[in-house]
C-alpha positions in Angstrom: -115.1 -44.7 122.7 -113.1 -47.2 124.2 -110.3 -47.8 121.8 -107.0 -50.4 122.0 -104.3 -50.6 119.9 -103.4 -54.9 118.9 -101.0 -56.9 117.7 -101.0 -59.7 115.5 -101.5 -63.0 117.5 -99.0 -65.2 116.1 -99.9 -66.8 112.9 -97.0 -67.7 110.6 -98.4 -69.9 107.8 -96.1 -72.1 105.9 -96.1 -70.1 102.7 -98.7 -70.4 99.8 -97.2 -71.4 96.4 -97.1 -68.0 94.7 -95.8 -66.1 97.6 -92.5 -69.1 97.7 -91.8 -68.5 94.5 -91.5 -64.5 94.8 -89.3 -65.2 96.8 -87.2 -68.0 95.8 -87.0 -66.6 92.1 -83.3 -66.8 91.3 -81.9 -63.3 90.3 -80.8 -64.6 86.9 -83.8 -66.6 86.2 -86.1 -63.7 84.1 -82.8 -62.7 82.2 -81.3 -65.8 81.1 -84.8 -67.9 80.1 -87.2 -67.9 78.2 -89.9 -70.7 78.3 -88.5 -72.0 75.0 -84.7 -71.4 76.0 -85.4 -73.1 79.0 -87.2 -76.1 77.7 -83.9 -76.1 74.9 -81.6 -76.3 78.3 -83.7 -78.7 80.6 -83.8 -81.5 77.7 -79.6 -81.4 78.4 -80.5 -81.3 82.5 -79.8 -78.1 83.1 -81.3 -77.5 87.0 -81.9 -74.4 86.7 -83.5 -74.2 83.6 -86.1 -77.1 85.1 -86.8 -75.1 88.0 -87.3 -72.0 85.6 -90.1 -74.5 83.8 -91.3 -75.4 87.6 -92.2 -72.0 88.1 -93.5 -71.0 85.1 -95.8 -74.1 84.8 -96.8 -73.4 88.0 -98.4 -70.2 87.0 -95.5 -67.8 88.4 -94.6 -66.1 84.9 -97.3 -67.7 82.5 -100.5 -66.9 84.8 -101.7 -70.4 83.6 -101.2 -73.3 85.8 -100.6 -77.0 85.3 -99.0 -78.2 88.4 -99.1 -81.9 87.0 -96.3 -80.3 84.7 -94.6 -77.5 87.6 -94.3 -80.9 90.1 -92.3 -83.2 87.3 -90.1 -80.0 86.5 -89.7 -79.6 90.0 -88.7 -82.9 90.9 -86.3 -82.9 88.1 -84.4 -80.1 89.2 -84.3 -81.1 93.1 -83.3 -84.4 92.0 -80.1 -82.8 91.1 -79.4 -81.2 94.1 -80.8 -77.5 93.2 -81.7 -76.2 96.9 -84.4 -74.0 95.1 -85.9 -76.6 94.0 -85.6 -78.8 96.6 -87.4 -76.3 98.7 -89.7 -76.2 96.2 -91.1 -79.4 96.3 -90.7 -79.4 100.3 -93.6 -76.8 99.2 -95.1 -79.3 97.0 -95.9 -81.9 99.0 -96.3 -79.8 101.7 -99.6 -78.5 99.7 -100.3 -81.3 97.8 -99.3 -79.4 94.1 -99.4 -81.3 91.3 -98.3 -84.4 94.0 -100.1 -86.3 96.8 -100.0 -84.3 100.2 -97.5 -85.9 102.2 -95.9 -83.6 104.9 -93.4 -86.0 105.5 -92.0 -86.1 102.2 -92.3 -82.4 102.5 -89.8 -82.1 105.4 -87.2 -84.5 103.8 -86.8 -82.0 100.7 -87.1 -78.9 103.5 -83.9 -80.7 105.0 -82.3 -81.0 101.7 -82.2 -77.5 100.7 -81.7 -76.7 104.5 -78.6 -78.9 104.5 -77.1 -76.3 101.5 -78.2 -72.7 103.7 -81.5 -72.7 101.6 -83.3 -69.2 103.3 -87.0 -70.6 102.8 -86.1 -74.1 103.5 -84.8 -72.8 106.8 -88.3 -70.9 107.3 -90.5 -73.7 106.7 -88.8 -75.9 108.8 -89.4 -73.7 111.8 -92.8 -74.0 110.9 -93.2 -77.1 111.1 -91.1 -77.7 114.0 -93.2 -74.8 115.8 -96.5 -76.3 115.2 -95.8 -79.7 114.7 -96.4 -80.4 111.5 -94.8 -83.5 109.7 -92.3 -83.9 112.7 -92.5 -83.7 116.5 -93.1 -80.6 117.7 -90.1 -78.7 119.1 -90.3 -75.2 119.4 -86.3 -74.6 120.4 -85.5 -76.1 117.0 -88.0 -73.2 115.2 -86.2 -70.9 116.6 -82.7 -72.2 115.8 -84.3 -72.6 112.4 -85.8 -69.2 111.7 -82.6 -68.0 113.5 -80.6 -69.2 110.8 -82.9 -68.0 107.9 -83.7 -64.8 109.8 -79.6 -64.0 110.0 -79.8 -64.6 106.2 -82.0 -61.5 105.3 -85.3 -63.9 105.1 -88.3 -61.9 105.7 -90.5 -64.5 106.6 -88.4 -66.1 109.5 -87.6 -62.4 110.6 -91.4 -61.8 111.1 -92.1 -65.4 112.4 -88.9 -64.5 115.6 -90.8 -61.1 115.9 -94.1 -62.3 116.6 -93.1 -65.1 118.4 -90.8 -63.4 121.1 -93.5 -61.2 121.2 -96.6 -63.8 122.0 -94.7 -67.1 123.1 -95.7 -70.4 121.7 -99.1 -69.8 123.7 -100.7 -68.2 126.5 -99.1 -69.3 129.6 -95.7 -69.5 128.1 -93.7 -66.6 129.6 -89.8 -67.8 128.9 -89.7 -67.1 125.8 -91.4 -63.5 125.4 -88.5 -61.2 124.7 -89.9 -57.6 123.9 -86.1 -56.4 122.8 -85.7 -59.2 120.4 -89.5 -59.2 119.3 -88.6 -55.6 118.2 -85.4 -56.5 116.6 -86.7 -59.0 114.2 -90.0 -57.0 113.3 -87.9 -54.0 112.0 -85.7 -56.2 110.1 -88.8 -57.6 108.4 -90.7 -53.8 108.4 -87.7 -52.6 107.0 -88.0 -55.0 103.7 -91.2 -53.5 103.5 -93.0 -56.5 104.9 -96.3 -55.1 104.9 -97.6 -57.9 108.4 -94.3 -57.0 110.8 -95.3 -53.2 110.4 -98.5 -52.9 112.4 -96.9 -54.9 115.1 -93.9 -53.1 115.4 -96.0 -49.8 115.5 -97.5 -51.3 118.5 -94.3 -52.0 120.4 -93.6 -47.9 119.7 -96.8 -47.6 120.9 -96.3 -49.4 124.1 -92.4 -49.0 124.7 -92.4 -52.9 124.5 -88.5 -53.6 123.8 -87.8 -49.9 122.3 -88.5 -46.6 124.0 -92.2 -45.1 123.6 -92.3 -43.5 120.7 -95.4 -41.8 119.1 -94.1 -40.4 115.8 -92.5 -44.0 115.1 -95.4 -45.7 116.3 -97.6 -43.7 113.5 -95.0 -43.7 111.2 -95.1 -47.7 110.9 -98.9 -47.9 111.3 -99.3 -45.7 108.7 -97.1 -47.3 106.3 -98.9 -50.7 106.7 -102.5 -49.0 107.0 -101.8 -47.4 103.6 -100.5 -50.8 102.3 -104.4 -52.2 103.0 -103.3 -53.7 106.7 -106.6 -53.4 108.2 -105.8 -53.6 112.1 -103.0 -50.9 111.1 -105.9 -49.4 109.3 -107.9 -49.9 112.8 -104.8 -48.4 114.8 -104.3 -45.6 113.0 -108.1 -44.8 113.1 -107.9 -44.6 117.3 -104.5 -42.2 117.1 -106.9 -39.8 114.7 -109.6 -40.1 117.0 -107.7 -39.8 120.5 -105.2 -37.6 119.0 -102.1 -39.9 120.4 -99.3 -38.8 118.7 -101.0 -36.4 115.9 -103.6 -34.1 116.4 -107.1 -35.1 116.5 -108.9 -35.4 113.2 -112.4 -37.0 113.3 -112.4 -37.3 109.4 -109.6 -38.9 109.4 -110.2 -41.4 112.2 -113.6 -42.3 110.6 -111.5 -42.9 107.2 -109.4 -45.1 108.5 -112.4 -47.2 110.6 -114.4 -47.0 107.2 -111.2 -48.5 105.4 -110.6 -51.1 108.3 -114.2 -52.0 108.7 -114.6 -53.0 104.8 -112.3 -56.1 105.6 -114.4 -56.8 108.5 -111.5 -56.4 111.1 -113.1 -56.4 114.5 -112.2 -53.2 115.9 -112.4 -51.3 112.7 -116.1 -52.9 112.4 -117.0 -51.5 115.8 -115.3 -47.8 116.2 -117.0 -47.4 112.3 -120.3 -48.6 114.1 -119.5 -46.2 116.7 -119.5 -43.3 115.1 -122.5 -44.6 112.3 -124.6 -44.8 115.6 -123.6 -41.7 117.8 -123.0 -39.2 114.8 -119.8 -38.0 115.7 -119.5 -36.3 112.7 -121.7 -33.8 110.7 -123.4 -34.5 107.8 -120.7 -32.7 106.0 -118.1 -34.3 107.6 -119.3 -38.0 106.9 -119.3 -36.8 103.2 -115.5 -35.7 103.4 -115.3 -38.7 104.9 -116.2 -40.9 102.6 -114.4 -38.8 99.7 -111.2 -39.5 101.5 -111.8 -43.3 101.3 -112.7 -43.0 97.9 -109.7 -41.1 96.9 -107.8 -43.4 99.3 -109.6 -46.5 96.5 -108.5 -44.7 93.7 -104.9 -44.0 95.0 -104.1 -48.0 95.7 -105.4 -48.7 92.3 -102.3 -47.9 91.1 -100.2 -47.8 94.2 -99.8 -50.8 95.9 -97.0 -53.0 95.6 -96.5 -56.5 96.8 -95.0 -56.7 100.0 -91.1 -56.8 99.8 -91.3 -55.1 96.5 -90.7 -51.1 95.6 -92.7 -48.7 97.8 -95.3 -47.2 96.6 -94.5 -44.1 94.4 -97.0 -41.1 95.1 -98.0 -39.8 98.4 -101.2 -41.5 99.4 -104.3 -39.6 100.7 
């Protein structure tokens, strides 16, 4: 079987709603609120409180939205200077939430919260400067952008440097691949738990891309994301099984991972699970440990999967 290891092209999306707000929650924000403390507090303009409101109107806390009511919260806030918030309704108009789309309304509040060291303001930004959305695009500026929110801890902008010293803006652009700093970034994301930055830093171990060759740590982070339901980790980790690169060889195992892969529809999980379906590389007992592994494997992430930049997971997965 001819097998490859990938990466992830470069795809850094502007961030959806719920994902911002995980990580823009202010550390006092569950502790010193309540809805009806914080509606008490935003009647006397308190910032915070309104952003509190933002969020949980938004759906964030109260799993109900009403972003007609998370957008005038919102605005309240950033009207007051809260770089939160202003980031926030960067987000806002940047997805047209409980406001009109208007990307360049989007980039004025970005620039706001930028202005005060705002992390995710920084981020988005670099987005948009990268693929030209809302302003002209410049891709020096993204980086000095993501720079600045990657050098803050921001996982996001850590992840976006990775894959972008990694790929370049596109095909033919070779001055700015950089394997040593693609492999810096994606550990400082992988190492926050961010579930996207760990396949493709298993692939640079893989490869000796900016870092020596390194088997074990090549597993290690391919693993780590597979079992967090990355399905081209899931993929990668199905061709070290089968090949025996790095571990010994375990057709079971392999065809778990394919199986797992394959029921996302990745590509190369799709067609090593085809593979074996249609050369019977296993046993008829085998397939049937097979597919009790990916079962167990199910039942496991039931209760075992956190969000990405959250707590590990706690048991040992199958």
């Amino acid at each position: 079987m001819n097998c490859s290891s990938r990466i992830r092209s470069l795809a850094v999306p502007i961030l959806g709603l719920a994902a911002m707000f995980i990580w823009q929650k202010p550390a006092h924000a569950s502790d010193e609120f309540t809805p009806e403390t914080a509606r008490a507090a935003a009647t006397k303009g308190d910032a915070r409180a309104e952003y509190f409101l933002a969020r949980y109107y938004a759906g964030t806390d109260s799993g109900n939205p009403d972003y007609l009511k998370a957008a005038e919260f919102m605005r309240d806030s950033a009207s007051q200077g809260y770089a939160p918030a202003e980031a926030g309704l960067g987000s806002f108009y940047a997805h047209g939430t409980g406001v009109n789309q208007d990307m360049s309304r989007a980039i004025q509040w970005y620039r706001k919260a930028a202005a005060q060291g705002n992390a995710l303001a920084e981020y988005c930004l670099g987005y948009a400067c990268a693929h030209g959305e809302g302003v002209p695009k410049n891709v020096d500026e993204a980086l000095a952008w993501w720079q600045q929110a990657a050098e803050q801890g921001q996982v996001y902008a850590q992840n976006a440097l990775g894959q972008f010293y990694f790929s370049g803006d596109n095909a033919n652009d070779t001055n700015h691949i950089n394997y040593a700093l693609a492999a810096k970034w994606l550990l400082k994301a992988a190492e926050q738990d961010y579930v996207p930055a760990m396949n493709n830093l298993g692939y640079l171990y893989q490869n000796g891309l900016g870092v020596p060759k390194d088997w074990p740590e090549a597993f290690k982070w391919y693993r780590r994301a597979a079992r967090r339901g990355d399905a081209m980790a899931q993929a990668n980790l199905g061709m070290m099984y089968e090949s025996g690169d790095g571990v010994p060889v375990d057709k079971v195992e392999a065809y778990k991972w394919f199986s797992l892969s394959a029921e996302q529809n990745n590509v190369e999980g799709r067609h090593s699970y085809g593979m074996y379906n249609m050369y019977h590389y296993l046993t008829p007992e085998q397939f049937a440990e097979a597919r009790q592994r990916v079962a167990d494997f199910h039942l496991w992430a039931l209760t075992n999967q956190p969000a990405s930049g959250t707590k590990r997971e706690t048991q040992s997965a199958p």
